[in-house]
C-alpha positions in Angstrom: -1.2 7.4 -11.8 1.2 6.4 -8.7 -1.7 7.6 -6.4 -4.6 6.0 -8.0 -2.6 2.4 -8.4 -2.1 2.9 -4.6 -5.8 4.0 -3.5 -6.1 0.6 -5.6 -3.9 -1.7 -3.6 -4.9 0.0 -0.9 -8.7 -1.0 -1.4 -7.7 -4.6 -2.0 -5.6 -4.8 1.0 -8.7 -3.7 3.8 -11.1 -6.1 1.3 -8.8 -8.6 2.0 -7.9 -8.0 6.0 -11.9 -8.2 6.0 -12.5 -11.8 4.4 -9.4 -13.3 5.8 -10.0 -11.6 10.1 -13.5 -12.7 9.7 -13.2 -16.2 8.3 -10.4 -16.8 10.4 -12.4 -16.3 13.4 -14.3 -19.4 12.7 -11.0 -21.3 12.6 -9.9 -20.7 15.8 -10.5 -23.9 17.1 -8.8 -26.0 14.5 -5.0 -26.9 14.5 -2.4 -24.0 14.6 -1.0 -25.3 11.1 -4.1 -24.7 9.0 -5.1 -21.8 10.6 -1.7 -20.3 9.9 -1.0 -21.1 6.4 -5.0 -19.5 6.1 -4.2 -16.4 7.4 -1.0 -16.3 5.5 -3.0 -16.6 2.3 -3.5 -13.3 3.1 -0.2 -12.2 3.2 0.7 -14.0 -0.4 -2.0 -11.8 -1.6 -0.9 -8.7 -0.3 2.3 -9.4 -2.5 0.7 -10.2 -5.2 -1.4 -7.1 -5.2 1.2 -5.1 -4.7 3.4 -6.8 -7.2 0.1 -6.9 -10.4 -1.3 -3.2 -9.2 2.0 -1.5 -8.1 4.6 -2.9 -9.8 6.3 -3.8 -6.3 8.4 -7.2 -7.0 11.3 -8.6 -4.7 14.4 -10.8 -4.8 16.1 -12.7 -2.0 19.4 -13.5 -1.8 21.0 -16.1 0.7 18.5 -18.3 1.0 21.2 -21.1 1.8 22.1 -19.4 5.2 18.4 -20.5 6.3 19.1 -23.1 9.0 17.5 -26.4 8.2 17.9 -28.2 11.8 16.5 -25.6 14.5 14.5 -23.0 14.6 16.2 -19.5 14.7 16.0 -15.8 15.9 15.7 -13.5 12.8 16.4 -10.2 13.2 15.1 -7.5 10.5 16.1 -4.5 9.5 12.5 -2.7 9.6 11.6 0.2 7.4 7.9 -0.6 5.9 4.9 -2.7 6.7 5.8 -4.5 3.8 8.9 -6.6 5.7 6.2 -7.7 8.1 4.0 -9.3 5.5 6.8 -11.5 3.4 9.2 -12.2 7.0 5.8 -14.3 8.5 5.7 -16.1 5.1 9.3 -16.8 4.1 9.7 -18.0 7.0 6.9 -19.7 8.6 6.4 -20.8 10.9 7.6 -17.9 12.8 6.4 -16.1 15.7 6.5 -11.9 15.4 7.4 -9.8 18.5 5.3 -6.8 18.2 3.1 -4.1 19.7 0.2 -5.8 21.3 -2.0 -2.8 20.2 -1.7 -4.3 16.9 -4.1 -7.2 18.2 -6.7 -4.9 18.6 -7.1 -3.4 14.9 -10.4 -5.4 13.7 -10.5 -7.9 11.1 -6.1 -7.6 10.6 -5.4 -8.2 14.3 -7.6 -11.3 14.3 -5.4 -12.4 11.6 -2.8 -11.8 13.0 -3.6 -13.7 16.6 -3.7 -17.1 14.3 0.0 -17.0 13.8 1.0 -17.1 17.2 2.3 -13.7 17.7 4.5 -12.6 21.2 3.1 -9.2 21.9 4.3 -6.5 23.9 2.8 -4.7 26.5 4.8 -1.5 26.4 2.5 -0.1 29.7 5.6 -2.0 32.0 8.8 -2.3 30.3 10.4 -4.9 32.7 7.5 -6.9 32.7 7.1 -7.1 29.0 10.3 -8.1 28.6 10.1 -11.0 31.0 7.0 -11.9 29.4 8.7 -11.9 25.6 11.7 -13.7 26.7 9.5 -16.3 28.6 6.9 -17.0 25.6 9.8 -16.9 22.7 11.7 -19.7 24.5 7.7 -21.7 24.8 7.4 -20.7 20.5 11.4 -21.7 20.5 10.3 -25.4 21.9 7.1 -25.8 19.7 9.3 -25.3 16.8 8.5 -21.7 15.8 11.5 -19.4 15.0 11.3 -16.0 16.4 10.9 -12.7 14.1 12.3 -9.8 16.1 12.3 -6.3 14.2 15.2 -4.8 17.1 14.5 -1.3 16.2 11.4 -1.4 17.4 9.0 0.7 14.7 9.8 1.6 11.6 12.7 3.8 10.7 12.7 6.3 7.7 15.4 5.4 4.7 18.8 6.1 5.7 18.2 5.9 9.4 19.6 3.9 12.0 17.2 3.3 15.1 18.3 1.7 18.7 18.8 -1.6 18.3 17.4 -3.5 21.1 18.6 -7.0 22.5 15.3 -8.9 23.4 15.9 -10.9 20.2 19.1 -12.1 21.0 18.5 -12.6 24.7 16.3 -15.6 23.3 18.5 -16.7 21.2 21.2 -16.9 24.2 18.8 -18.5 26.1 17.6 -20.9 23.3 21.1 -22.0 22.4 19.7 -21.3 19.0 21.0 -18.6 16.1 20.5 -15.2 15.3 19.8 -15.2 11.4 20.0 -11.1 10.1 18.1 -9.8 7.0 18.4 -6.8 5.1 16.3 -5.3 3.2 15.1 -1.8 1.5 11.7 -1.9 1.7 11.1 1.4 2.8 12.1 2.8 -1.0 8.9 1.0 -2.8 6.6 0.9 0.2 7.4 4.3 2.7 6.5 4.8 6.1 5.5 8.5 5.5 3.1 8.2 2.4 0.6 6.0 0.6 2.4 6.4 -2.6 4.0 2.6 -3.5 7.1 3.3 -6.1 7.5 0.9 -8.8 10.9 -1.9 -8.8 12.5 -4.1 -6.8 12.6 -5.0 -2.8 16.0 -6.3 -2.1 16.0 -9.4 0.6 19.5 -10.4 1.8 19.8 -13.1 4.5 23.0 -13.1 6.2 24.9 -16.5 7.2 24.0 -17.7 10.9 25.1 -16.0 13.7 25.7 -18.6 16.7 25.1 -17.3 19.9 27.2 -19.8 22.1 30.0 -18.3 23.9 28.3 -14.7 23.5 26.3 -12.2 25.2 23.0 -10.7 23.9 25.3 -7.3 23.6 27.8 -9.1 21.2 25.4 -10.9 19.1 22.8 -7.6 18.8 26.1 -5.7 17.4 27.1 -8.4 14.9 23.7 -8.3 13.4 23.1 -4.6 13.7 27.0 -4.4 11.4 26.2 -6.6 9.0 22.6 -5.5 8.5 23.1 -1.6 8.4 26.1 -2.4 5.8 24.2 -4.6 3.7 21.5 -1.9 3.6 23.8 0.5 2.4 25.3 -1.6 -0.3 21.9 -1.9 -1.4 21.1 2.0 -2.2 17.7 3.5 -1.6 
């Protein structure tokens, strides 16, 4: 039954990526709002799906600790595709740092180009990172936070991967703050399978982390603690 409800969401969810990427091409030339907030209809769907066909639902917790005056840096703890999904809607408008190959997958990475995304070239290292640092501070300025996932893919339940400091070197940068979030998506929605399990996604947003008088080290530790402890409380 688990496997069928999937190859079900599973349909819906390329059916979707199809309507929404090819539509959305069309709306390239109109404002960055509306195209966003289509494309994210697609995301809102996604949940839905999963939430009618798989029984995936979610709570968050901390919403208060959401700064209301600036745009932020919000580092994720990243274990699923699913984060990626419900992080651009919570809190959009937000720019993602991820793999530029990502553009590339037809009809989802069209989508996906609508929201403003920083890619990553990950042919040159030193380059890329110069290039992420330079276009978050530009998404900073237009009034876009920034959504970093620090470990850089996905990391199996009850792993801790390296956590890098690009996010927080923005933030440093952008006199702005680092805003961590915890999660265990990876229990309903696993890397390693197409089965989705039945219950509850757990969201915790952690209280503002300012990142005057710090380094990009300091603050990338901080977050890392109170993310990787908040996970743990959380149980898989």
């Amino acid at each position: 039954m688990l496997l069928l409800r999937s190859l079900t969401f599973y349909l819906l969810l390329v059916s979707g990526a199809i309507f929404f990427g090819l539509v959305g091409i069309l709306l390239i030339p109109l404002p960055y709002q509306f195209r966003s907030q289509f494309f994210l209809t697609f995301n809102r769907f996604v949940l839905w799906s999963l939430k009618i066909v798989c029984g995936v639902k979610y709570e968050v917790h901390g919403q208060e600790n959401i700064p209301s005056n600036q745009p932020a840096v919000i580092l994720a703890k990243h274990q699923s595709t699913w984060e990626t999904m419900f992080l651009q809607l919570y809190f959009h408008p937000a720019s993602t740092i991820m793999k530029r190959e990502l553009l590339r997958i037809p009809f989802f990475g069209w989508g996906l180009a609508l929201l403003r995304p920083i890619p990553i070239d990950r042919s040159n290292p030193r380059q890329a990172l110069k290039q992420v640092k330079s276009l978050g501070l530009k998404r900073l300025s237009s009034g876009n936070s920034i959504l970093v996932f620090p470990e850089g893919t996905r990391t199996p339940v009850g792993e801790v991967g390296n956590y890098a400091r690009s996010g927080a070197d923005i933030a440093v940068t952008g006199k702005t703050y680092i805003v961590p979030v915890a999660h265990n998506a990876g229990s309903y929605w696993p890397m390693d399978t197409i089965i989705k399990r039945p219950g509850i996604i757990q969201v915790s947003i952690g209280a503002p982390i300012h990142s005057e008088g710090k380094s990009s080290k300091q603050l990338t530790l901080e977050a890392k603690n109170w993310i990787e402890a908040e996970v743990a409380q959380m149980g898989q």
